[in-house]
N, C-alpha and C positions, 0 to 999 in steps of 0.2 A: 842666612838673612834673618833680621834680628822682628821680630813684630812691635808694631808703635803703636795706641791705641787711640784715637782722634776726637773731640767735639769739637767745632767750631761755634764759635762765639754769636753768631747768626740767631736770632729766634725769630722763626716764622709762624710758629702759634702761642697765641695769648692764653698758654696752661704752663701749670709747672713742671709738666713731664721735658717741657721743652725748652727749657730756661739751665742757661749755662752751669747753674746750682745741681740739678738732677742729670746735669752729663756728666757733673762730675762724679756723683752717687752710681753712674752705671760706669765710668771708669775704673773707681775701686772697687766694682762688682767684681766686675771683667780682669784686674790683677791681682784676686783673691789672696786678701792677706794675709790667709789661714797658713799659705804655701810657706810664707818666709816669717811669719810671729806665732811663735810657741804660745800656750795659755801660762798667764801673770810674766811673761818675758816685759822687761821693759823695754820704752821704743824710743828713739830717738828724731824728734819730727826736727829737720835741720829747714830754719828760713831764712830771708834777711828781714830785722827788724825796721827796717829805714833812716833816715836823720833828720836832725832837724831841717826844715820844711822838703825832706823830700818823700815824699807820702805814695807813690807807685809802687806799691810793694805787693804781696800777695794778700788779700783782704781775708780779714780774719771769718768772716761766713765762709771763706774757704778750707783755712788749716781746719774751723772745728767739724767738717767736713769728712776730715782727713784722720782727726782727732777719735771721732768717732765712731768712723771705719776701724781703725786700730783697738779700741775698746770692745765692740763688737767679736771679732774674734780672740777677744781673754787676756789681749796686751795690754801692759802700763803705759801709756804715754807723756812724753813733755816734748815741750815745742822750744828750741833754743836757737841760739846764734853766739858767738865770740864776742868777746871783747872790741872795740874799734874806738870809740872815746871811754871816756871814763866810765864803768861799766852802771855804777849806779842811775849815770846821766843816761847811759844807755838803756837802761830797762824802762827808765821815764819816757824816753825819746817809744818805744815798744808799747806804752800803755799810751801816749798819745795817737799814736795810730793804730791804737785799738787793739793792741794785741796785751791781751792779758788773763788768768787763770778762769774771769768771769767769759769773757767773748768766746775764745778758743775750750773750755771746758775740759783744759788741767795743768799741769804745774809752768811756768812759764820760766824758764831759767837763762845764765850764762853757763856755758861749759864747758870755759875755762876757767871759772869762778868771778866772784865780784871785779879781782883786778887785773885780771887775765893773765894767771900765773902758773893755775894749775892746767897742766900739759905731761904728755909721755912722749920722748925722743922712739921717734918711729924711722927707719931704713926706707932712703928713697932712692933715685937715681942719680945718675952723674953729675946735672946740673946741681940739684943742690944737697947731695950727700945724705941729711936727714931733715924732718922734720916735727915742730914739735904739736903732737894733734892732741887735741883739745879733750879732758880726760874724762868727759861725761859721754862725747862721742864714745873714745876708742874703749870706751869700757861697757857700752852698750852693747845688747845681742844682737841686734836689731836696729835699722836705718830706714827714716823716708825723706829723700831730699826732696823741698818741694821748694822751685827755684822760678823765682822772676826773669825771664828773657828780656834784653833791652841789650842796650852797645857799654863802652865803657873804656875808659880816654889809652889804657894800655894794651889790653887784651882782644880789640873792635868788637869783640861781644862778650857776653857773661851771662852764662846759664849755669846748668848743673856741673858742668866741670872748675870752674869759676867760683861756683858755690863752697864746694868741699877744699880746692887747692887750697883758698885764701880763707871760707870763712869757717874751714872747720880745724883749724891751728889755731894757735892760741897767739893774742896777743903780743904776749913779749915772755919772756924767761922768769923764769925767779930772780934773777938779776938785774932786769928791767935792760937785758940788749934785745933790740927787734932784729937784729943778726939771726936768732937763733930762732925767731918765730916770724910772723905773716911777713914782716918786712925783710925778712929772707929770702920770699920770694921777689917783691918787688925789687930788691939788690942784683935779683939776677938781669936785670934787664937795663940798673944802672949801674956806671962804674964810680961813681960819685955826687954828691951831689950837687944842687942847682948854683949855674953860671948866671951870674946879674949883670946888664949894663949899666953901669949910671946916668952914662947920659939918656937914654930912653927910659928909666925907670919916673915915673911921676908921683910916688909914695903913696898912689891910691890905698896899697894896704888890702887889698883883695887877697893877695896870696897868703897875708900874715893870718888871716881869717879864715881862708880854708883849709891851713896847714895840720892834718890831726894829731901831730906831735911835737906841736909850739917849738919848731925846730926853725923856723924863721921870728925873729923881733928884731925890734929896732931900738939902736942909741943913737947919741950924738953925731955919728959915721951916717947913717942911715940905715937902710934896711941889713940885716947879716942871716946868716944860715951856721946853725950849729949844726955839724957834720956828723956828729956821732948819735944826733937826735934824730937827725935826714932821713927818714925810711925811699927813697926815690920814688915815692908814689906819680910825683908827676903834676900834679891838682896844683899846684902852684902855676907851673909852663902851661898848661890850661886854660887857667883864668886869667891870664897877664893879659890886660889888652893892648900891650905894647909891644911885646913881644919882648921883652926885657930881660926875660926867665928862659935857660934854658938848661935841661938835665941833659948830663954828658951820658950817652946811652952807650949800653954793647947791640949787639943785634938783635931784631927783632925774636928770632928763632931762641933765642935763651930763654926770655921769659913766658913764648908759648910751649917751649918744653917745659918748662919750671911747671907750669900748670899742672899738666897730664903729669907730671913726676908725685908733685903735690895732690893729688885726687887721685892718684893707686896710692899713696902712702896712709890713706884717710882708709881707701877702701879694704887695703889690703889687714887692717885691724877687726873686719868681719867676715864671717865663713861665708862660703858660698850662698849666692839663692837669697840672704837676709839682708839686700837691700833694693827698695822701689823709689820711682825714679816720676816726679810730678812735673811739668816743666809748665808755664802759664805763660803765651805769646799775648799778652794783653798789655795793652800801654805801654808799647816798645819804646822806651826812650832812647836819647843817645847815650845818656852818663846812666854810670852805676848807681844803686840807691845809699852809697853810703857818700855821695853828694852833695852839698848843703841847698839844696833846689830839685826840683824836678820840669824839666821840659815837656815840650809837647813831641806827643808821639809821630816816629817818622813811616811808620803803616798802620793803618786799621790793625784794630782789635782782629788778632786769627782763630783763637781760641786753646786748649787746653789737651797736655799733649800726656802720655802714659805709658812706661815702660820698666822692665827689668836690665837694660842695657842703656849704659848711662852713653855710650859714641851715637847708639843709634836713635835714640828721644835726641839728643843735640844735634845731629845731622840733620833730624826734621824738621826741629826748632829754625834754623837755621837757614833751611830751603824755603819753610815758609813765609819768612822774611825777606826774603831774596827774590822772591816771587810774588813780591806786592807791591803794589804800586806807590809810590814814593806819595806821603801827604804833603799837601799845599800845605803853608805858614810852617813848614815846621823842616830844623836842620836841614836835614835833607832833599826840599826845595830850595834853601840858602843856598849849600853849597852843589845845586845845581844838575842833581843824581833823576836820572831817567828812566823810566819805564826801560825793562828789561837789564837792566843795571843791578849789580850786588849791593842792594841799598845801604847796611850799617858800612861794610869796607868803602863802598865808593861815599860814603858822608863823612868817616874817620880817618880812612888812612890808612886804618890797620885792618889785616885781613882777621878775624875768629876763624875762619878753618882751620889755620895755622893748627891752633892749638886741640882742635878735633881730630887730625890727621895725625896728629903726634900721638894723643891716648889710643887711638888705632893701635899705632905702630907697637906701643909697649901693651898691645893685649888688653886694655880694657873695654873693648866692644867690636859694634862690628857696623861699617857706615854702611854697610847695606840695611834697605830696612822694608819693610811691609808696613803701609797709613793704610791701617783699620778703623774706619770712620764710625763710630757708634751714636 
């Protein structure tokens, strides 16, 4: 049984000992960095940047937090994420929500590089053979994922397993195919890409907008899909409100193994013990932050979760979400989800265990767990 280390979001005294900032100062007390960051080792703080307007992300008074912590016991730190739009836009999109060398206090990078090309071909599982992780990661001594829990239109949730599959690979190849990087994974889940009707489609243009590999535009035909641009992300069939859109899928189970295949393949580029594990249940939304929006959360705030075993922080991430009461206005009152109900699966669709049960299976944790409340 694996130990989870807990604050909850709750402040019941108006001091700063008690304020979700200093639980998290006694969570990295309590996972002594000393154990897993050699002195001048550098470190890799892995997060997600956000998008344009979706701003739920992990607030930067926290990575410098984290930052901190890391510096403290003799480590180099940089806080990064991949490529996902243009990488230059992306670093913009990162300093618009605050995350920059001056907030976080140190280097703020991509690392995959500016255009998301530089990558190492790493050995993975069956589902997707190999893949290509991102070379500032896999060349780091040292790892601290610190990951936004919320839901997310293919995976029903995304946390630290979700974090590393997809955002610690690199964008696309030297070649510019997403075959060989993140949309390798999403391919696992599709066999093609998206199906349009015409008669239902109304040329809102929603999908040509949210598409992050301008792999939908339109001529004189109407709307079309360039198939070899198509990563099967899905965010198209999402936002159609016609339902006009739809991705020819394989089953569920491929791309929650694809995950766990993809997150041992990240982790398996670090020795043992050299990576920590931050998971933040705060402003659960339904969509991922790389979104172009952010919704209203479907549970209260639970708080801030800590671990050396990436199954068992997700197991509790995940219970604790499961175990809260569905919020009024928001998804998951839409579509109807009830007190004692598996709130993200029962508002998505899609179950996240899936893909927690699978990292099990292949050995990267353990769901049994010990909440050490601090």
């Amino acid at each position: 049984m694996s130990t989870v280390y807990f604050v909850p979001a709750r402040v019941r005294r108006w001091d700063y000992s008690a304020s979700l900032a200093a639980g998290l100062e006694r969570l990295i007390e309590k996972l002594d960095f000393s154990q897993a960051i050699g002195k001048d080792e550098v470190v890799a703080v892995k997060t997600h940047f956000g998008s344009h307007g979706a701003h739920r992300i992990v607030r930067p008074v926290f990575l410098r937090k984290i930052v901190e912590g890391v510096k403290a016991v003799g480590g180099k730190p940089f806080v990064c994420d991949t490529v996902r739009i243009n990488g230059w836009d992306y670093l913009e999109v990162a300093n618009q929500n605050g995350i920059n060398p001056q907030s976080v206090g140190c280097p703020v990078i991509l690392a995959d590089g500016l255009f998301g090309f530089d990558s190492i071909e790493v050995k993975a599982g069956p589902v997707l053979g190999s893949v290509r992780v991102a070379t500032a990661i896999h060349d780091a001594p040292a790892m601290i994922v610190v990951s936004h829990c919320k839901g997310h239109i293919e995976s029903g949730y995304g946390g630290a397993i979700k974090n590393l599959a997809m955002g610690g690979v690199a964008g696309r190849d030297r070649g510019g195919d997403w075959r060989q990087a993140r949309g390798h994974l999403h391919a696992a889940a599709g066999e093609s890409s998206v199906i349009r009707d015409p008669e239902l489609c109304t040329l809102c243009l929603q999908c040509l907008h949210v598409c992050p590999t301008e792999a939908i535009f339109e001529d004189d035909t109407g709307l079309r899909v360039d198939d070899e641009k198509c990563w099967r992300c899905g965010r198209c069939e999402r936002v159609c409100p016609e339902g006009a859109i739809k991705l020819q899928k394989r089953g569920q189970n491929e791309f929650q193994m694809a995950l766990a295949e993809g997150a041992q393949a990240v982790l398996s580029t670090f020795q043992p013990g050299k990576v920590l594990f931050f998971n933040f249940v705060l402003e659960v939304q339904p969509e991922c932050d790389c979104m172009p929006g952010a919704d209203t959360p479907v549970v209260q705030d639970q708080g801030i979760l800590a671990s050396r075993d990436i199954v068992a922080i997700e197991q509790a991430a995940l219970d604790l979400i499961n175990n809260a009461l569905p919020l009024p206005g928001s998804l998951a009152e839409e579509r109807g989800v009830k007190a004692g109900q598996r709130v993200l699966a029962a508002a998505l669709g899609v179950d996240g265990q899936l893909h927690i049960d699978a990292a099990a299976r292949i050995g990267l944790g353990s769901r049994e767990y010990e909440l050490v409340e601090l």
